[in-house]
C-alpha positions in Angstrom: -26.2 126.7 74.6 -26.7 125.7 70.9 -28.6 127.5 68.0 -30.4 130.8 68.1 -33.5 130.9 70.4 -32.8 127.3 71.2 -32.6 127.5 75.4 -34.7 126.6 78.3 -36.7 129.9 79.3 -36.0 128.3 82.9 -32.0 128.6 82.8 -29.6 130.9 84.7 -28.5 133.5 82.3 -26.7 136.0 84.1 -24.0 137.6 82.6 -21.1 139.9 83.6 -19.6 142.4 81.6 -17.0 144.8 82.5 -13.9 146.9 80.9 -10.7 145.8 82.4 -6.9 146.8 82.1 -4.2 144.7 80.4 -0.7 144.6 79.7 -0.9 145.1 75.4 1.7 144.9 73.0 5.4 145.8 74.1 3.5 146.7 77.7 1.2 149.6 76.7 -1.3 149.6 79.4 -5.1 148.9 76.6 -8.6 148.0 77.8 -10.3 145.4 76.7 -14.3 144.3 77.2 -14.9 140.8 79.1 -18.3 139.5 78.6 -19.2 136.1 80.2 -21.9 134.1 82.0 -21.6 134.8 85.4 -20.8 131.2 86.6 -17.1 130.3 86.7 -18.0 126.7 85.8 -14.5 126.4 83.6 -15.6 127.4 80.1 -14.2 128.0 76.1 -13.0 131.7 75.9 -12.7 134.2 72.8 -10.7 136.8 71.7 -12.8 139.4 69.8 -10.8 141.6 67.4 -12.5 144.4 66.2 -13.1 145.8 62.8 -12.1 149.4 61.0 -15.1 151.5 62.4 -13.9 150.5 65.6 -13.4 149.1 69.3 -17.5 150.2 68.8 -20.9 149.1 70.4 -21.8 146.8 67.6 -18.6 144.9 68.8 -19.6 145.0 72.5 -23.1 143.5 71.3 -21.3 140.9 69.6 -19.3 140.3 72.7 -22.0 139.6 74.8 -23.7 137.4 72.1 -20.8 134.8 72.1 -21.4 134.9 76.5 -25.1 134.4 76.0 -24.3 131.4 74.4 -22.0 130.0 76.6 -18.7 131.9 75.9 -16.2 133.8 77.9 -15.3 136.8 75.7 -12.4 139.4 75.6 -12.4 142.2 73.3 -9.1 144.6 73.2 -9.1 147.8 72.3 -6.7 147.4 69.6 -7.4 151.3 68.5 -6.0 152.3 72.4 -3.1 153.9 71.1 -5.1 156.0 68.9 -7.3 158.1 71.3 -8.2 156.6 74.2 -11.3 158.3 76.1 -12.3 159.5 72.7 -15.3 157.9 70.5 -14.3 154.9 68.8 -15.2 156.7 65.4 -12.5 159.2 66.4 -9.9 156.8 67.1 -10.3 154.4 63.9 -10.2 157.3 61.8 -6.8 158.5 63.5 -5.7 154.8 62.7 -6.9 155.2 59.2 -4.9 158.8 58.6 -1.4 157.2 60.1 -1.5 153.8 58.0 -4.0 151.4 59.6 -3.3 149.8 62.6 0.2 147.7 62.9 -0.1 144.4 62.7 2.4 143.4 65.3 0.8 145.6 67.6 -2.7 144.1 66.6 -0.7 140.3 67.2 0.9 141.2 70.6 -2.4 143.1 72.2 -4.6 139.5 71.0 -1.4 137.5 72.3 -2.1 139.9 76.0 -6.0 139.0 75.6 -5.3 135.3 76.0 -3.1 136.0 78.9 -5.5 137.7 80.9 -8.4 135.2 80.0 -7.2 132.0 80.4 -5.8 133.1 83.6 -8.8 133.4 85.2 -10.4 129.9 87.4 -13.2 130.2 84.5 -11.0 129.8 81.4 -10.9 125.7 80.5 -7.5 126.8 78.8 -9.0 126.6 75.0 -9.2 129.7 73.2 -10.2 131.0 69.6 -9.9 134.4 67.9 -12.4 136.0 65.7 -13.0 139.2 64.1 -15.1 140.9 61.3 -13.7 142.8 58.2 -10.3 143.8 58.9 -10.8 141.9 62.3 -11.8 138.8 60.2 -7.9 139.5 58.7 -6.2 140.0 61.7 -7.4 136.8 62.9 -6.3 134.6 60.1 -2.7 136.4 60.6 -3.0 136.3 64.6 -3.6 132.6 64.6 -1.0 132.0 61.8 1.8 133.7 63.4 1.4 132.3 66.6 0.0 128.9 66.8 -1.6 130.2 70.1 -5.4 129.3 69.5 -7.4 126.7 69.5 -9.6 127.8 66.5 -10.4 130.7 64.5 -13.6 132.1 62.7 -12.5 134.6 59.8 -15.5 136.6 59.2 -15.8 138.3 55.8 -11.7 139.2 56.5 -10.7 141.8 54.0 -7.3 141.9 52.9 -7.0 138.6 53.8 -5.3 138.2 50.3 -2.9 140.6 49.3 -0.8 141.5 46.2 3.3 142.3 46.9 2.1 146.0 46.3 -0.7 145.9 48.6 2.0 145.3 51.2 3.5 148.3 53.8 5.9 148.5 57.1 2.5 148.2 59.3 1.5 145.3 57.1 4.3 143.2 55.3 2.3 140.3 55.1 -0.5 138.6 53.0 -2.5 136.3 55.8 -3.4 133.8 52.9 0.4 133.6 52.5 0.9 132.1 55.9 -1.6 129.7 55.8 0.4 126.8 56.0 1.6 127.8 59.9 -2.1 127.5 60.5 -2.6 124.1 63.2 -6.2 125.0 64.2 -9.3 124.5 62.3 -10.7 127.4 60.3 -14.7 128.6 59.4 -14.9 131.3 56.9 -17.8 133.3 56.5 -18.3 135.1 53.4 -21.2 137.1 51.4 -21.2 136.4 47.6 -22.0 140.1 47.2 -18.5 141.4 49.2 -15.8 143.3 46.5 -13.0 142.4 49.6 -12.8 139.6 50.2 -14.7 139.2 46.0 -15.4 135.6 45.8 -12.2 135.2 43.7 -10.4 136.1 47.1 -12.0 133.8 49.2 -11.3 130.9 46.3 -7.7 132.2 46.9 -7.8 131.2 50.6 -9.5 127.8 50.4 -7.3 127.1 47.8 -4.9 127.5 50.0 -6.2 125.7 53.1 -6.6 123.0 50.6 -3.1 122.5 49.4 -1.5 122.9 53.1 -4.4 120.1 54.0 -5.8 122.1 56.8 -8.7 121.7 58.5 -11.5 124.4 57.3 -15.1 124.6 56.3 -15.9 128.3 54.3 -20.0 129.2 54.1 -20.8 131.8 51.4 -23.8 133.5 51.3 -25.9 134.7 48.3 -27.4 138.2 48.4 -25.2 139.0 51.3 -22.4 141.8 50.5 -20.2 142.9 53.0 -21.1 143.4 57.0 -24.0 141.2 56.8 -23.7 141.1 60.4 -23.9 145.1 60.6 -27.5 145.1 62.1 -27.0 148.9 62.4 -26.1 149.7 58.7 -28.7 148.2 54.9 -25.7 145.9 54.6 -27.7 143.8 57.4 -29.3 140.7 56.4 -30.8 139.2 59.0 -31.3 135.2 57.0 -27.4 135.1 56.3 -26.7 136.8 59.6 -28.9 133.9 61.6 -27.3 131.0 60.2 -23.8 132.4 60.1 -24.3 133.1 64.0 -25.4 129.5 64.6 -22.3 128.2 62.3 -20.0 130.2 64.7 -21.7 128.8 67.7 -21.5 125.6 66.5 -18.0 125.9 65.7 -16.7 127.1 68.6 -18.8 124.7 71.3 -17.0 122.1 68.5 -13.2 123.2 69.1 -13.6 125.0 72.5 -15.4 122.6 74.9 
């Protein structure tokens, strides 16, 4: 559909949105939010991975951003195991107090996602993964591990780059560590401002991307600190968060068409 705004007021826009049930990780039985234009023309689909706060509305809003502009998205509710029928609030923080979220089950529940989208008559088979924050993280590490997807946007990812003592049992490796199983192009998203990932971080990953030769282009964004996509929270800043969107548009209609 192309850049913010930019569409004929006269086009079909219909959308569907819906919670369905998956097969996650090791079989647990998770939801996960589809959003998607309503034709089954065969399109590009995404898997949405959520950040800290949650499997929360701001991610279903961004969920049915990606389908207004062409999109099919799936969102899993990688927090499931953590409260499910609770508020999202409830079970982040739950995640939080037992030592964040594992990132094998993180892996196999994005891994499930796929499954379930690209088997569906309006999947054209090409798939990326983003996420935000931590989901900006897990994406790097999702696509890095597996070689299943066909690009990846890391948004802001925190924790991207770790230290040996930043490492635990849920966690036991650095993303940026892994970067040379990467074999789909990256865009990186980043606010000047952010203290994770600091600019020194983000240097850290290109640097890498660089030296395995991969195939990236990074954006960074002056006056822009972390969440600059948050339009609920002051970190919001709506001139970064317009022409970061279109970037990610752009980037995807690129590698998923």
């Amino acid at each position: 559909m192309g850049n913010w705004n930019q569409f004929s007021t006269n086009e079909d826009q219909g959308m569907i949105c819906e919670t369905v049930s998956l097969a996650g990780h090791n079989g647990d039985q998770i939801n996960a939010y589809v959003a998607r234009p309503a034709n089954d023309t065969p399109k590009g689909s995404i898997v949405l991975i959520a950040h800290m706060p949650g499997w929360d509305e701001l991610y279903r809003e961004f969920a049915r951003r990606y389908a207004h502009h062409g999109f099919n998205v799936i969102s899993p509710n990688i927090f499931g195991r953590y409260g499910d029928g609770g508020s999202p609030d409830d079970a982040s923080a739950a995640a939080r107090a037992d030592g964040g979220l594992p990132d094998a089950s993180v892996i196999g529940d994005a891994l499930a996602a796929k499954e379930w989208i690209t088997s569906k008559p309006y999947s054209n088979g090409k798939v990326g993964v983003t996420g935000t924050c931590s989901g900006g993280r897990h994406s790097y590490l999702i696509a890095a591990k597996t070689g299943a997807f066909d690009a990846i946007i890391n948004c802001w990812g925190g924790r991207t780059v770790m230290k040996p003592e930043e490492l635990t049992e849920r966690q036991p490796e650095s993303p940026a560590a892994l970067t040379a199983n990467l074999n789909c192009p990256v865009l990186g998203l980043f606010g000047n401002d952010d203290q994770n990932p600091n600019p020194e971080m983000v240097n850290e990953v290109e640097a890498e991307l660089k030296k395995h030769g991969k195939d990236y282009e990074f954006h960074r964004y002056d006056g822009a600190g972390h969440g600059f996509w948050y339009l609920d929270r002051p970190a919001y800043r709506p001139e970064a968060a317009i022409d970061s969107w279109n970037k990610a548009f752009a980037f995807f209609e690129k590698h998923l068409s």
